[in-house]
N, C-alpha and C positions, 0 to 999 in steps of 0.2 A: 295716512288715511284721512280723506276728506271729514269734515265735520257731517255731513248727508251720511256717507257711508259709515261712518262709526256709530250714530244714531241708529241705523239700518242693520249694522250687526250688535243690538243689545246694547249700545252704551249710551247712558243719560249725562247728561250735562250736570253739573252741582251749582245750583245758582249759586255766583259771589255778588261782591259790592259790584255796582256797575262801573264802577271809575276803575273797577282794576283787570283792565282788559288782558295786559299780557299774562292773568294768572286764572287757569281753569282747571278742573277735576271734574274728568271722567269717571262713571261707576257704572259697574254691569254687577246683577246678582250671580251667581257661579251656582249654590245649589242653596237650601235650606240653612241658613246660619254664615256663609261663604258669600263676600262680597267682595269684588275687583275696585282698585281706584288708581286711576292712572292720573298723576296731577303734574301741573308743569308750573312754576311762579315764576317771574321774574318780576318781582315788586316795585315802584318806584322810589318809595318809603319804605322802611322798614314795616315788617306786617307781622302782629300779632293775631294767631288765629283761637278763638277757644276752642277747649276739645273736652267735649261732657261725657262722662264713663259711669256714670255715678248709680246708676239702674243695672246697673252687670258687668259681666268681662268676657274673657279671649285672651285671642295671638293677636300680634300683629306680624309679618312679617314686612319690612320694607328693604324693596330693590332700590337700592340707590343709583340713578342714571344718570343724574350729571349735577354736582355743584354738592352744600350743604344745609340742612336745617338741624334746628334744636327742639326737642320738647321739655319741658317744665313743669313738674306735677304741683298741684296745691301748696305739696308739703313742702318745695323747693327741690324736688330730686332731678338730673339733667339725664337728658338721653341726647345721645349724638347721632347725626344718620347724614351722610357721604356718598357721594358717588365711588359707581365702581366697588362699594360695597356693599353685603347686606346684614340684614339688623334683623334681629325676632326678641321680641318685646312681648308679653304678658303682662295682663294688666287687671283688675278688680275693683272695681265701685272708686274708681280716680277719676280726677277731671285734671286738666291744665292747659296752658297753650303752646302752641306749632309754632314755632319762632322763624322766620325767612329774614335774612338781611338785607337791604337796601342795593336795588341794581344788579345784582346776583340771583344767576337760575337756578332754581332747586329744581328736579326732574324726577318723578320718584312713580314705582309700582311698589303699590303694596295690595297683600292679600288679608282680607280680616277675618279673622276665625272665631265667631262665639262662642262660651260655654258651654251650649249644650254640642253643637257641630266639633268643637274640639273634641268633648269624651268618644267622639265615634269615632275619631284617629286616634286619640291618645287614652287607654285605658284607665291610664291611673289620674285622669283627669287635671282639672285644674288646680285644684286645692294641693295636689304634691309637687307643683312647678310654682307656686305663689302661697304658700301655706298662713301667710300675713297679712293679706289682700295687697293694695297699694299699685306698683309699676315695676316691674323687674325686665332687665335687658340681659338674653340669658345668651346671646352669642351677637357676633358683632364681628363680621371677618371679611377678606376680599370674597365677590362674587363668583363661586366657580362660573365655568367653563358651562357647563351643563343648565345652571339655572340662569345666564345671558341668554343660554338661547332658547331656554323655554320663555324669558320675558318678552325676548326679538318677538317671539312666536303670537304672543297673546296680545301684543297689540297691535296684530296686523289678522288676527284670527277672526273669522265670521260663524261660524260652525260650533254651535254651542258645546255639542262633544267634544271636540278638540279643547276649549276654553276648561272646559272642567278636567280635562284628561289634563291639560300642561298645570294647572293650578296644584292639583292634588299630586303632581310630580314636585314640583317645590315643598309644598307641605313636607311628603315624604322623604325628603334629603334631606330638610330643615329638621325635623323629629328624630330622621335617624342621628343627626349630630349631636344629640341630646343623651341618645343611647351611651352606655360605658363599654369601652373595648370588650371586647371576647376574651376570655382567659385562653395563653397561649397554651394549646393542646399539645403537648410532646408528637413527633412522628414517630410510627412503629413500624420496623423493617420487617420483610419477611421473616427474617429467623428470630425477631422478637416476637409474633406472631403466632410461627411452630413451636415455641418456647411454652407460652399459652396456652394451645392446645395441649401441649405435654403435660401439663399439670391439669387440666381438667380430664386428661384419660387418666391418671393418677388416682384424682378424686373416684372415678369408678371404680378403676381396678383395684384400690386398695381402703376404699370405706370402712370394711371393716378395722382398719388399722385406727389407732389415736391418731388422725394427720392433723399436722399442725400448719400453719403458715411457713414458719422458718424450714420445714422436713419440704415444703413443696417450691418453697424458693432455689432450698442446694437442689434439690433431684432435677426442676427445669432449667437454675443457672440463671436463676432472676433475681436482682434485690426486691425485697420487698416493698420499696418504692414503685418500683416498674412491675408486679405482680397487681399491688390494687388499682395503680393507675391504668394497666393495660387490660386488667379484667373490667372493667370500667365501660371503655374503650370494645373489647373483643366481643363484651358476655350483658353489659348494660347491668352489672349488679355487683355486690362486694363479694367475693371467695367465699367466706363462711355460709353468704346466704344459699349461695350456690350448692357448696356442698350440704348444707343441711335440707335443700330441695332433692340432690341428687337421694341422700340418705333415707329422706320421709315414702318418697314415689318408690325407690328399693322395698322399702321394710314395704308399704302399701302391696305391692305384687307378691312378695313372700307370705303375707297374710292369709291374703287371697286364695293361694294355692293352697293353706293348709298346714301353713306354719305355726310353728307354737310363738307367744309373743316373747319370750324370753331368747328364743333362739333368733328371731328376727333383729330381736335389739343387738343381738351377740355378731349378729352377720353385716351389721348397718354400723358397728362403732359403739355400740354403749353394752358398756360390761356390766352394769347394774339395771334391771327390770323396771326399777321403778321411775329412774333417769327418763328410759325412754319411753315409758306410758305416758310422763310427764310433754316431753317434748314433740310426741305423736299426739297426744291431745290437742298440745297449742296450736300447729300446725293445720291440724285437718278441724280440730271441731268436735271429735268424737274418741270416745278410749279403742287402741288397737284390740282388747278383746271383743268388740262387738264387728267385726272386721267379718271374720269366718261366721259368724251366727247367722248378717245380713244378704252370707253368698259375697260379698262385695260390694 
């Protein structure tokens, strides 16, 4: 893209020294806090750039497109950034300098993310990815596939939508790679499944009984392993809670109609009255004798 046309599609020039013709940076704004810099060096001299952080932070992420640079924080910490790979780097109240070697092309897109524009991607904000302040490089791997050619994409892009849609596409692969795996979920077969259901008709049919975990593992043919985890899974809640739902909304109907509370506890599982005044109070909020008084 012409120097005219990338001017014309949002992108400003970054004034350097004037003696250092073969090395310029492009910047476009992308949204509120989200800034593009597409820079290209090929230094005569070795070039030292400073880089002032020292009023706030961010991300950075940098596409590496062809060659190498260093950065260097105050304190002496070294960041490395490469072609063909990319880098995301978080940083807080640092400064240091962009190091480029002599004769060698550094070619690089990066996207910059401030503190406040980062919490609205990343919830748990900056302070849990940098908790120290300083300069942290929290991934550093080859370039997929996917985010070359969201890069191809955005510097040939004129259409600001587009420019913020491929941007916040990298963001979002770059944040998901921060994520921790998903805990592997067991698969459950049909007949693990009918199994589950078999012990939740159980729970109905036989409430009034003492059921216990171990009584509804042999009757469906489930370890108990595979019982919590697939009620989990099947029912989104643990077995007891289940049944003590199933138990409470029972005895609640038996009330209703004009049941005595003793006989309802007797019909629900609990052999003792006062058990289950107890455990129908926690439940609902209210003592099962006021049940029949209110009509329901």
């Amino acid at each position: 893209m012409m120097e005219q046309d990338r001017a014309a599609a949002g992108w400003t020039r970054r004034q350097l020294d004037p003696g250092l013709k073969e090395c310029r940076a492009d910047q476009r704004q992308v949204d509120q806090g989200v800034l593009l810099v597409h820079s290209d060096y090929r230094p005569r001299l070795a070039l030292v750039e400073p880089s002032q952080h020292d009023d706030g932070g961010g991300m950075v992420i940098t596409i590496g497109l062809a060659g190498a640079s260093g950065y260097v924080t105050r304190d002496g910490g070294q960041l490395r950034f490469q072609g063909g790979h990319t880098t995301m780097t978080v940083f807080q109240h640092v400064s240091g300098e962009r190091r480029f070697e002599a004769q060698q092309r550094a070619a690089q897109l990066r996207v910059l993310v401030d503190e406040q524009a980062l919490a609205r991607y990343c919830p748990q904000g900056l302070a849990s990815l940098l908790p120290h302040g300083g300069a942290r490089q929290l991934a550093h791997a080859a370039t997929t596939a996917a985010v070359a050619q969201h890069a191809r994409a955005l510097l040939r892009a004129a259409d600001p939508l587009a420019v913020h849609i491929g941007v916040l596409s990298i963001l979002a692969e770059q944040l998901r790679g921060l994520q921790p795996p998903p805990l592997a979920m067991p698969r459950w077969s049909e007949a693990d499944i009918i199994k589950l259901e078999r012990a939740y008709a159980l729970m109905q049919e036989q409430m009034a009984q003492a059921l216990t975990l171990d009584y509804l593992c042999a009757q469906a043919g489930l370890s108990l392993f595979k019982l919590k985890q697939g009620w989990r899974y099947r029912y989104g809640d643990s077995p007891q809670r289940t049944l003590l739902a199933l138990r409470m909304q029972r005895a609640k109907l038996l009330l209703e109609n004009g049941c005595q509370v003793a006989q309802a506890g007797w019909q629900t599982g609990y052999r003792h009255p006062p058990n289950f005044s107890a455990a129908f109070s926690r439940y609902f909020g209210y003592a099962p004798k006021t049940v029949g008084r209110a009509g329901g």
